[in-house]
N, CA, C and O atoms as a GROMACS GRO file, in nm:
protein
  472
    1UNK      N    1   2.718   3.609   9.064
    1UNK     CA    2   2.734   3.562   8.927
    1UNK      C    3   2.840   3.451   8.923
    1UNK      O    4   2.943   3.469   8.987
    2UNK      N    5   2.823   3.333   8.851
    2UNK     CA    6   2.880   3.248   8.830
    2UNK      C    7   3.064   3.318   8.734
    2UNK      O    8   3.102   3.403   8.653
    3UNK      N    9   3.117   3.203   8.820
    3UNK     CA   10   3.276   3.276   8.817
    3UNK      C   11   3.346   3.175   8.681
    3UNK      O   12   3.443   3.223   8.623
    4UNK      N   13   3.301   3.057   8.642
    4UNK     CA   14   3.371   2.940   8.570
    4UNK      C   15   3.259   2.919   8.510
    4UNK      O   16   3.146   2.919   8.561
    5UNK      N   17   3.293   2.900   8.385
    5UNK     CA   18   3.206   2.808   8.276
    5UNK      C   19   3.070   2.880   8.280
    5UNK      O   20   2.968   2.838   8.333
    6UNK      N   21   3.092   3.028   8.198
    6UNK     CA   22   2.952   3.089   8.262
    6UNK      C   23   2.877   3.057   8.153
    6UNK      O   24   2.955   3.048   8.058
    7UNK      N   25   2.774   3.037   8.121
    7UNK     CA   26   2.660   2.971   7.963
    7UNK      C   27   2.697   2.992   7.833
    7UNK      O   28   2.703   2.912   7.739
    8UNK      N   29   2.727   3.138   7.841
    8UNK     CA   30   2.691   3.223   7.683
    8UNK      C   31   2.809   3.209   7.646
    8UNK      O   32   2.818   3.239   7.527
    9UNK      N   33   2.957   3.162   7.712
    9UNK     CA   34   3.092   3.127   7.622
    9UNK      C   35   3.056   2.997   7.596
    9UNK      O   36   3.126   2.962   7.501
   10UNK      N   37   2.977   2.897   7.634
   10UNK     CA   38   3.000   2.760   7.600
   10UNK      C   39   2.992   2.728   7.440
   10UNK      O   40   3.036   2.618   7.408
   11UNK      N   41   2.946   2.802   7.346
   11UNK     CA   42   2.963   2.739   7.208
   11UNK      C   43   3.084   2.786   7.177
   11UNK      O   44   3.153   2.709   7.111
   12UNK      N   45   3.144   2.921   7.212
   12UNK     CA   46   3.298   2.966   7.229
   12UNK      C   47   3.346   2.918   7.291
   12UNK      O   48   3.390   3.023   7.339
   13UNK      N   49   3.378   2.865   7.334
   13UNK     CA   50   3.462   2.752   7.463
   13UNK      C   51   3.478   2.588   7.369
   13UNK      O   52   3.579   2.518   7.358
   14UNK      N   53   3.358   2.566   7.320
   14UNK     CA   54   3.354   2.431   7.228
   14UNK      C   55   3.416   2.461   7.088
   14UNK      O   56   3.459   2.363   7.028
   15UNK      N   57   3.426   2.586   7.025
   15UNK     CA   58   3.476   2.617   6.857
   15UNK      C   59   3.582   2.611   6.882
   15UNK      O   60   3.654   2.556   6.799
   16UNK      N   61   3.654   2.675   7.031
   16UNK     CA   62   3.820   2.662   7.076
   16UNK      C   63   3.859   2.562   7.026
   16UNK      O   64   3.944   2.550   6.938
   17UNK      N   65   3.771   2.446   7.103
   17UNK     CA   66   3.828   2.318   7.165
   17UNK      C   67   3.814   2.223   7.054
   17UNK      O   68   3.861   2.110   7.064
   18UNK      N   69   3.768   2.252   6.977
   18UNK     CA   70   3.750   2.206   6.830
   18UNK      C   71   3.828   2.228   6.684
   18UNK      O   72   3.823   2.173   6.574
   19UNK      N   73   3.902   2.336   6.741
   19UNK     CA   74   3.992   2.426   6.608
   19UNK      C   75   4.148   2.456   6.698
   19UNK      O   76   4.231   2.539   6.660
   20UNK      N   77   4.161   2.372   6.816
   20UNK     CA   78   4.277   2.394   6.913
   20UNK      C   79   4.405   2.383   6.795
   20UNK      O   80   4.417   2.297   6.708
   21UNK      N   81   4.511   2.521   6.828
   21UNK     CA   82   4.565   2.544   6.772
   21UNK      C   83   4.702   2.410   6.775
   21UNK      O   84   4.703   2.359   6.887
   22UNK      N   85   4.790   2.359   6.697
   22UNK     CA   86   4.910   2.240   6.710
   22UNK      C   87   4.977   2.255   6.856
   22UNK      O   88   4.986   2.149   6.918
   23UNK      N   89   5.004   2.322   6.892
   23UNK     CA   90   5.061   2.353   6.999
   23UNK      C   91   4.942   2.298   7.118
   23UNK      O   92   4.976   2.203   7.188
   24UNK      N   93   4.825   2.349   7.136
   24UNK     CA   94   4.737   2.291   7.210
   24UNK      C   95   4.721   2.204   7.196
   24UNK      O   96   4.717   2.158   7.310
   25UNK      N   97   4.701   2.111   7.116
   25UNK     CA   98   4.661   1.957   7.090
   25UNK      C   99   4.788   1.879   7.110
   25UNK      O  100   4.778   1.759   7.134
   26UNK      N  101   4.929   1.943   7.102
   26UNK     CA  102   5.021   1.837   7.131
   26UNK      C  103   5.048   1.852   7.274
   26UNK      O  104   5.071   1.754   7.346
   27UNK      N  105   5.046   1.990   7.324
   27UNK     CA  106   5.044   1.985   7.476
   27UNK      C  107   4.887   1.878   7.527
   27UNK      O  108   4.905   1.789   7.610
   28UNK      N  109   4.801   1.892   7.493
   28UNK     CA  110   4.677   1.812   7.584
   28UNK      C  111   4.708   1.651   7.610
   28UNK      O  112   4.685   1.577   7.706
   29UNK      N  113   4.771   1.631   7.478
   29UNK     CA  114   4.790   1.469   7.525
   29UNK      C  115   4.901   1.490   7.643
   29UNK      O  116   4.898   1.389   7.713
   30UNK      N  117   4.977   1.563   7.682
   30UNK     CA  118   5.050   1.519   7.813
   30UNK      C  119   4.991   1.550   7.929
   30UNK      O  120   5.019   1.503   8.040
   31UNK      N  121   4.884   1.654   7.893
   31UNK     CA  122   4.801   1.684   8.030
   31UNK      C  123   4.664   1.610   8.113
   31UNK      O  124   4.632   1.591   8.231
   32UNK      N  125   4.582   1.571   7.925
   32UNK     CA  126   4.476   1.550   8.008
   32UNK      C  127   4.486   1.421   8.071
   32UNK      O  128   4.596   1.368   8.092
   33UNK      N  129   4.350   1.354   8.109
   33UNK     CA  130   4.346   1.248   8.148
   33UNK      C  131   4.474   1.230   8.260
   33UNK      O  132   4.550   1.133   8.263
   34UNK      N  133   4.479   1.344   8.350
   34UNK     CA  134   4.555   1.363   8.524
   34UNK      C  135   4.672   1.244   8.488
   34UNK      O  136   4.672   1.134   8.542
   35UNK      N  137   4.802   1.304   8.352
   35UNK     CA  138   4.905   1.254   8.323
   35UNK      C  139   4.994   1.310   8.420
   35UNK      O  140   5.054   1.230   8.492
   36UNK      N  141   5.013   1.439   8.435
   36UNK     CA  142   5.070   1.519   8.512
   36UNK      C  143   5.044   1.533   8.602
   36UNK      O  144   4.950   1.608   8.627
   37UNK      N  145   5.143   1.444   8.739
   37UNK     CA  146   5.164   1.403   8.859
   37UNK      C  147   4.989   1.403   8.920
   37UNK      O  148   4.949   1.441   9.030
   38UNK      N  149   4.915   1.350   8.814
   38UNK     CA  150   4.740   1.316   8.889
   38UNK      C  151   4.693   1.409   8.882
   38UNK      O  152   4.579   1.418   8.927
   39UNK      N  153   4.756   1.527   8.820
   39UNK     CA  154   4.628   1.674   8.856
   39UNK      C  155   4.538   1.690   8.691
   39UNK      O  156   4.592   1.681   8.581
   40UNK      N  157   4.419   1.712   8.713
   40UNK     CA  158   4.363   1.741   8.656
   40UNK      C  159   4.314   1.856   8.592
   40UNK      O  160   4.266   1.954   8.650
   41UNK      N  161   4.329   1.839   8.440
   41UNK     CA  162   4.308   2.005   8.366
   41UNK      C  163   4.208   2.008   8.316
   41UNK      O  164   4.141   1.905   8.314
   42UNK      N  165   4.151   2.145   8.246
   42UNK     CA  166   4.050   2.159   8.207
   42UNK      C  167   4.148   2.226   8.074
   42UNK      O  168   4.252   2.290   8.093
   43UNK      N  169   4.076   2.189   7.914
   43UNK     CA  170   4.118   2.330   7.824
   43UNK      C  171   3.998   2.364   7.781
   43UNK      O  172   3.890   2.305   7.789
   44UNK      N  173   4.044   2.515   7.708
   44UNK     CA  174   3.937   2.626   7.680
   44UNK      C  175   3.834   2.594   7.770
   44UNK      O  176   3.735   2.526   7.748
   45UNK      N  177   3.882   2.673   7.919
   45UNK     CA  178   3.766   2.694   8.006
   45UNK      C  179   3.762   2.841   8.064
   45UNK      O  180   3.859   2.916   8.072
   46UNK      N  181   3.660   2.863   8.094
   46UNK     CA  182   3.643   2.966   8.095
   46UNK      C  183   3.635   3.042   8.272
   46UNK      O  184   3.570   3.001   8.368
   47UNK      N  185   3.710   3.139   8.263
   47UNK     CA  186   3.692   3.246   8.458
   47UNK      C  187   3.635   3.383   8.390
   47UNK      O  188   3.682   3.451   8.300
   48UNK      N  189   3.545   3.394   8.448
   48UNK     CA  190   3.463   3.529   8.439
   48UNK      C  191   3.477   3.536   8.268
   48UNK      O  192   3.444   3.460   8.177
   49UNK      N  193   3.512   3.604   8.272
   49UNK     CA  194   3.509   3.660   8.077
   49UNK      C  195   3.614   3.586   7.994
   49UNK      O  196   3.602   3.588   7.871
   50UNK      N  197   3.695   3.534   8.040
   50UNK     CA  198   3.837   3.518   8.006
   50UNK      C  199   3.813   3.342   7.982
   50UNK      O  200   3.784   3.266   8.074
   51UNK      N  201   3.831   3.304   7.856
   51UNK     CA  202   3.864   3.164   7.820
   51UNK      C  203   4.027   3.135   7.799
   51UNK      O  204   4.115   3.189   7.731
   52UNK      N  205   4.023   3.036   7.881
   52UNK     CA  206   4.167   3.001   7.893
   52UNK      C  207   4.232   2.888   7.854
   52UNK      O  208   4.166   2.790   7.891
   53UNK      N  209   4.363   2.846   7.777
   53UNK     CA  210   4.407   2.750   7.729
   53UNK      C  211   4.352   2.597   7.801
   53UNK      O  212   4.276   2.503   7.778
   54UNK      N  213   4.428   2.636   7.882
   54UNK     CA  214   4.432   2.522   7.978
   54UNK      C  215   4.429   2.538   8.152
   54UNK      O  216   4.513   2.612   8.202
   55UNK      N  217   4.342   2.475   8.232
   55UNK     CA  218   4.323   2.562   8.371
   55UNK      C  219   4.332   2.402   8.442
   55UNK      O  220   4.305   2.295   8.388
   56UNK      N  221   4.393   2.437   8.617
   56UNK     CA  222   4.400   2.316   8.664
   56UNK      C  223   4.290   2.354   8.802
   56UNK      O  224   4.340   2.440   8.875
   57UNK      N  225   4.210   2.327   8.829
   57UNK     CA  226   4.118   2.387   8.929
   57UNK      C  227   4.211   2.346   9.108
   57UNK      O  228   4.223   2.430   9.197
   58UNK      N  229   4.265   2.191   9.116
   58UNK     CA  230   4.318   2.166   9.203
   58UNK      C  231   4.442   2.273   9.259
   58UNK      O  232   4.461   2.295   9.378
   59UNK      N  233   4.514   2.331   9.154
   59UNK     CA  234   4.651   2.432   9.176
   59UNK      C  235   4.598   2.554   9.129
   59UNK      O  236   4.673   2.649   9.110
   60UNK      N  237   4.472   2.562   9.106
   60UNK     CA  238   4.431   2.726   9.048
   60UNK      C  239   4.529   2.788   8.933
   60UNK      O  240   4.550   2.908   8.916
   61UNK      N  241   4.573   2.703   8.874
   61UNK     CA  242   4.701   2.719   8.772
   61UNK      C  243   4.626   2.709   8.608
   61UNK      O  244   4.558   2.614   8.568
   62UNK      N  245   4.648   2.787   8.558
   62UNK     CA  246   4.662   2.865   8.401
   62UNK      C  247   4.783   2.831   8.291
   62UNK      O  248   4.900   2.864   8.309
   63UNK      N  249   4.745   2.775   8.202
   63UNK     CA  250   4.832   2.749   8.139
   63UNK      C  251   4.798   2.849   7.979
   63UNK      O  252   4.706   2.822   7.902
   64UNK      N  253   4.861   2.924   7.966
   64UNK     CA  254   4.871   3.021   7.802
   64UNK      C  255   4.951   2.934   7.708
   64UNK      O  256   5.044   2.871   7.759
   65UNK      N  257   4.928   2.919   7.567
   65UNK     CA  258   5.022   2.878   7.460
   65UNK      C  259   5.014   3.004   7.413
   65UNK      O  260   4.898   3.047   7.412
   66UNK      N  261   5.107   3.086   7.370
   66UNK     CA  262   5.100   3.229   7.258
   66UNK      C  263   5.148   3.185   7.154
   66UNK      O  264   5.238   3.101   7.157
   67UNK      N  265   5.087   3.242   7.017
   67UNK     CA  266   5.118   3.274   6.915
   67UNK      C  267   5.196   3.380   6.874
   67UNK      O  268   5.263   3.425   6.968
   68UNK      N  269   5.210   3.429   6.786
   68UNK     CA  270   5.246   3.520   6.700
   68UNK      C  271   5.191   3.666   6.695
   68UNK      O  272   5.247   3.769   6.656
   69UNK      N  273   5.045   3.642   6.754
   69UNK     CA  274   4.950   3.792   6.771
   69UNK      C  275   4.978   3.811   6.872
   69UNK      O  276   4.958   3.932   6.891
   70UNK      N  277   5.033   3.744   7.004
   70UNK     CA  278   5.049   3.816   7.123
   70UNK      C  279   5.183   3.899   7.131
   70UNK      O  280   5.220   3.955   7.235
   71UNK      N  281   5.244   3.902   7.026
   71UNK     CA  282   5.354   3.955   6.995
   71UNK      C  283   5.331   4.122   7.018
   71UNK      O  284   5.405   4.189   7.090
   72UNK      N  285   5.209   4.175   6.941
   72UNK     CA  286   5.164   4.308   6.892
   72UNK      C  287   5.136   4.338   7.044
   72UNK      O  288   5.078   4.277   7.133
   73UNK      N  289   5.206   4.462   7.034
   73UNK     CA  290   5.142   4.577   7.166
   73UNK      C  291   4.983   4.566   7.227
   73UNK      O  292   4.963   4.566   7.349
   74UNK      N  293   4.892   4.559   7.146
   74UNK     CA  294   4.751   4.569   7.187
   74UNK      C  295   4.749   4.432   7.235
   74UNK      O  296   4.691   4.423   7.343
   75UNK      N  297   4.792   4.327   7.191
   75UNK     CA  298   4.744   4.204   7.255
   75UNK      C  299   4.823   4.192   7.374
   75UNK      O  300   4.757   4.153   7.469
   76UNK      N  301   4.943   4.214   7.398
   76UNK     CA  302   5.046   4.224   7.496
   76UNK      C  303   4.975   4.299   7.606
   76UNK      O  304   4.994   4.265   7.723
   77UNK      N  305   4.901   4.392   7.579
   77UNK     CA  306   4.874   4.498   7.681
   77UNK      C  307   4.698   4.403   7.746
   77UNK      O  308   4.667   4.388   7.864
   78UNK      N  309   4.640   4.370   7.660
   78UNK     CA  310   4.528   4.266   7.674
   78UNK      C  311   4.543   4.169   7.801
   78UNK      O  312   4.482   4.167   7.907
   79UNK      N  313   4.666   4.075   7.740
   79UNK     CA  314   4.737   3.973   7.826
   79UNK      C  315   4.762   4.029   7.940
   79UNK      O  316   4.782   3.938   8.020
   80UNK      N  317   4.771   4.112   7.982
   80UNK     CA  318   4.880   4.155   8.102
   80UNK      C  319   4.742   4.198   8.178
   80UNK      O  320   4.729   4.137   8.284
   81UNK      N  321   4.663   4.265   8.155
   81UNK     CA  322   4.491   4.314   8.205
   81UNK      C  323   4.452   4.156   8.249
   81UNK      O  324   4.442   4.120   8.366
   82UNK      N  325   4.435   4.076   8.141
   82UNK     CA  326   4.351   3.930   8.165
   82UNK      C  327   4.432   3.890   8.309
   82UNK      O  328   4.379   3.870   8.418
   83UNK      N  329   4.584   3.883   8.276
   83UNK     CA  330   4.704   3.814   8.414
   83UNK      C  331   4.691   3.868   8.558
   83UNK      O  332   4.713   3.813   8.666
   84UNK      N  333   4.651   3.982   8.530
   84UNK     CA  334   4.603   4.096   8.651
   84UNK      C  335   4.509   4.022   8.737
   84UNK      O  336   4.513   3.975   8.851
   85UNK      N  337   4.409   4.029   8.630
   85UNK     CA  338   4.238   4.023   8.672
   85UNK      C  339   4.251   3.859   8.720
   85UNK      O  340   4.171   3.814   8.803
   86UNK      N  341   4.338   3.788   8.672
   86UNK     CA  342   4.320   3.609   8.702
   86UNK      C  343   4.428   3.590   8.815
   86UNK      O  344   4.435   3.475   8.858
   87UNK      N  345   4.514   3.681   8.872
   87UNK     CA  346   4.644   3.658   8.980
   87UNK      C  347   4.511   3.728   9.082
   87UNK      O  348   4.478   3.647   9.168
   88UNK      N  349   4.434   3.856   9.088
   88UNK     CA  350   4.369   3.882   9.152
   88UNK      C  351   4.261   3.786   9.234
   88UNK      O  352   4.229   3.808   9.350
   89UNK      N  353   4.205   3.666   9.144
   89UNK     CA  354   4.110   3.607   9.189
   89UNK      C  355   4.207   3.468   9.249
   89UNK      O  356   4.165   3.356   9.278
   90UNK      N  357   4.355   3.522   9.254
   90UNK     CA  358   4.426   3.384   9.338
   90UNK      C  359   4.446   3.262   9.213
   90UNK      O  360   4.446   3.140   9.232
   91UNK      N  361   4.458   3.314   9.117
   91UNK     CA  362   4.466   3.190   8.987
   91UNK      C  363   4.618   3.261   8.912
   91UNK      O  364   4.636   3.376   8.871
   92UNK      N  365   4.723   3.127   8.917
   92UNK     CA  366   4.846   3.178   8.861
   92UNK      C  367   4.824   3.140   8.747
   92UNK      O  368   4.746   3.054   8.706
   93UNK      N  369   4.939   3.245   8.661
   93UNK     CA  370   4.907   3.202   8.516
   93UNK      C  371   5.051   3.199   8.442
   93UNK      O  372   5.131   3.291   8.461
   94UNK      N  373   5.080   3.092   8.360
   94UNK     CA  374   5.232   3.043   8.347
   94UNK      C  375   5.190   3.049   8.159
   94UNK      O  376   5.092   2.998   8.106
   95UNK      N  377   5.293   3.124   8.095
   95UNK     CA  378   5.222   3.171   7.946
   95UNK      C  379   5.434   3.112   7.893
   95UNK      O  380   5.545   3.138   7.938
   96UNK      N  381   5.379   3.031   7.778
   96UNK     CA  382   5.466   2.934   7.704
   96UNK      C  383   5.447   2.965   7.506
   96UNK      O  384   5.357   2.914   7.439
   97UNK      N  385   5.537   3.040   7.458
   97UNK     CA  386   5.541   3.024   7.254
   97UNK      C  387   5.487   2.898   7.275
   97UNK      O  388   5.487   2.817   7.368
   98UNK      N  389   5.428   2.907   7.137
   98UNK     CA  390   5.380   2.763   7.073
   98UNK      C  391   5.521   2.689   7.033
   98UNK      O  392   5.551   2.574   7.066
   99UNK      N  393   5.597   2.773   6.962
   99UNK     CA  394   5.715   2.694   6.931
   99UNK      C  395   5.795   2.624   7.057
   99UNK      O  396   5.817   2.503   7.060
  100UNK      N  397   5.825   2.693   7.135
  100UNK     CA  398   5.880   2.645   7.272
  100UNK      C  399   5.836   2.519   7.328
  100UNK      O  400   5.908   2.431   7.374
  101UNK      N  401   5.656   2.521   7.316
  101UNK     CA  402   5.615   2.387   7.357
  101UNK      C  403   5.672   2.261   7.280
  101UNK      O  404   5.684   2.148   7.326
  102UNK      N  405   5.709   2.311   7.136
  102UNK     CA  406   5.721   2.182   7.033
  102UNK      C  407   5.928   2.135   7.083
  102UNK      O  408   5.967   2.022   7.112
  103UNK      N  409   6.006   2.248   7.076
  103UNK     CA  410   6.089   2.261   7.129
  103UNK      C  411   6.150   2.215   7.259
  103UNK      O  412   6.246   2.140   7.248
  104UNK      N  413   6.120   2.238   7.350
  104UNK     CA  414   6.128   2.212   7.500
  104UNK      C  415   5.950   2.144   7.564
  104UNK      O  416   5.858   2.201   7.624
  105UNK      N  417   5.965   2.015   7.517
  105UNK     CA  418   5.866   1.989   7.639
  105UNK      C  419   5.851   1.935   7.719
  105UNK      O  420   5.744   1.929   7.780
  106UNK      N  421   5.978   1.863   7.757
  106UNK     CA  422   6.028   1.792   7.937
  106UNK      C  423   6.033   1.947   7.968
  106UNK      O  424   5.992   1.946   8.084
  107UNK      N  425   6.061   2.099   7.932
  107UNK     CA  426   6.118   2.170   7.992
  107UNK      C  427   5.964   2.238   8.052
  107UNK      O  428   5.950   2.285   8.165
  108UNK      N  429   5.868   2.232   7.957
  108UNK     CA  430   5.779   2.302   7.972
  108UNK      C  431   5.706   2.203   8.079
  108UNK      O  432   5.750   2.238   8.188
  109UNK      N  433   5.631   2.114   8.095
  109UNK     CA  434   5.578   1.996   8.159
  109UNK      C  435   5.688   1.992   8.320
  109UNK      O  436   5.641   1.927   8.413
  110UNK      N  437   5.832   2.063   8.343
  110UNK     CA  438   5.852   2.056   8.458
  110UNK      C  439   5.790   2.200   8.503
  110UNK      O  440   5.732   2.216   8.611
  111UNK      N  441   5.802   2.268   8.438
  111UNK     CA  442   5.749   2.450   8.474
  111UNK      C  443   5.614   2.434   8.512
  111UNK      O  444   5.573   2.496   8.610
  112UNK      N  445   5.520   2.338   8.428
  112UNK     CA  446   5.402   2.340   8.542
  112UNK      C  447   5.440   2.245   8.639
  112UNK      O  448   5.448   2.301   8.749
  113UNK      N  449   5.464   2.139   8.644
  113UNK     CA  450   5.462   2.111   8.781
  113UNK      C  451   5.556   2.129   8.923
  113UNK      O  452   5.562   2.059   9.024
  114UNK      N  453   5.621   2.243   8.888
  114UNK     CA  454   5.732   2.311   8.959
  114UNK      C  455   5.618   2.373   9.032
  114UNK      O  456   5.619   2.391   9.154
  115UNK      N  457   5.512   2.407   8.945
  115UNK     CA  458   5.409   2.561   8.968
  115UNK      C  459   5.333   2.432   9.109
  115UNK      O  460   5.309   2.498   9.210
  116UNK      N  461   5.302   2.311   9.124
  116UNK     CA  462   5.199   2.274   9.168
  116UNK      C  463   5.259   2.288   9.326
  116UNK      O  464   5.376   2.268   9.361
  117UNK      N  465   5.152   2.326   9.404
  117UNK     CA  466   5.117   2.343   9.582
  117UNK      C  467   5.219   2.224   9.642
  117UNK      O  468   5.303   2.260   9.724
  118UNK      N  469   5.213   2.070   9.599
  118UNK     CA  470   5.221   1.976   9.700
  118UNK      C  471   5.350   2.038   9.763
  118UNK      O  472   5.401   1.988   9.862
   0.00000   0.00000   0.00000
């Protein structure tokens, strides 16, 4: 079975990427288009079940923005299952507040590329 971008999330994967929360849309302009030291991201893409903010296929690297709902126990406990299941398949995952991004984002933009292999 196909592991990335499996069919039946793709109109969920596109409503994401279409309704991307402030925090996502101000982080993408520093990412996409391989701003960050040439590596290339993907957002709202999808590994097995799990659609993800932002994914770098070259560093197998995950990028989370949280809100406010990941605050609550059930989503907390969610997150930590998804982090499991995505460190298992060798994919790190680096999870950032939305506010933090607006706050710190030389700080956040070195944290991923601290994260990258070279």
């Amino acid at each position: 079975m196909r592991l990335h971008n499996r069919k039946y999330l793709k109109t969920k994967r596109q409503d994401l990427r279409n309704h991307a929360t402030p925090a996502e849309s101000f982080l993408w302009k520093y990412l996409r288009k391989s701003q960050l030291k040439g590596r290339k991201f993907r957002r709202q893409h999808s590994i097995e079940n799990y659609i993800v903010d932002f994914y770098c296929p070259s560093e197998k690297l995950v990028i989370e923005l949280d809100g406010a709902v990941h605050e609550y126990e059930k989503q907390a406990e969610k997150d930590e299952r998804r982090e499991e299941r995505l460190n298992e398949l060798g994919i790190q995952v680096l999870r950032f507040e939305n506010q933090f991004v607006f706050d710190n984002l030389q700080l956040v933009l070195n944290c991923i590329s601290d994260a990258f292999k070279d």
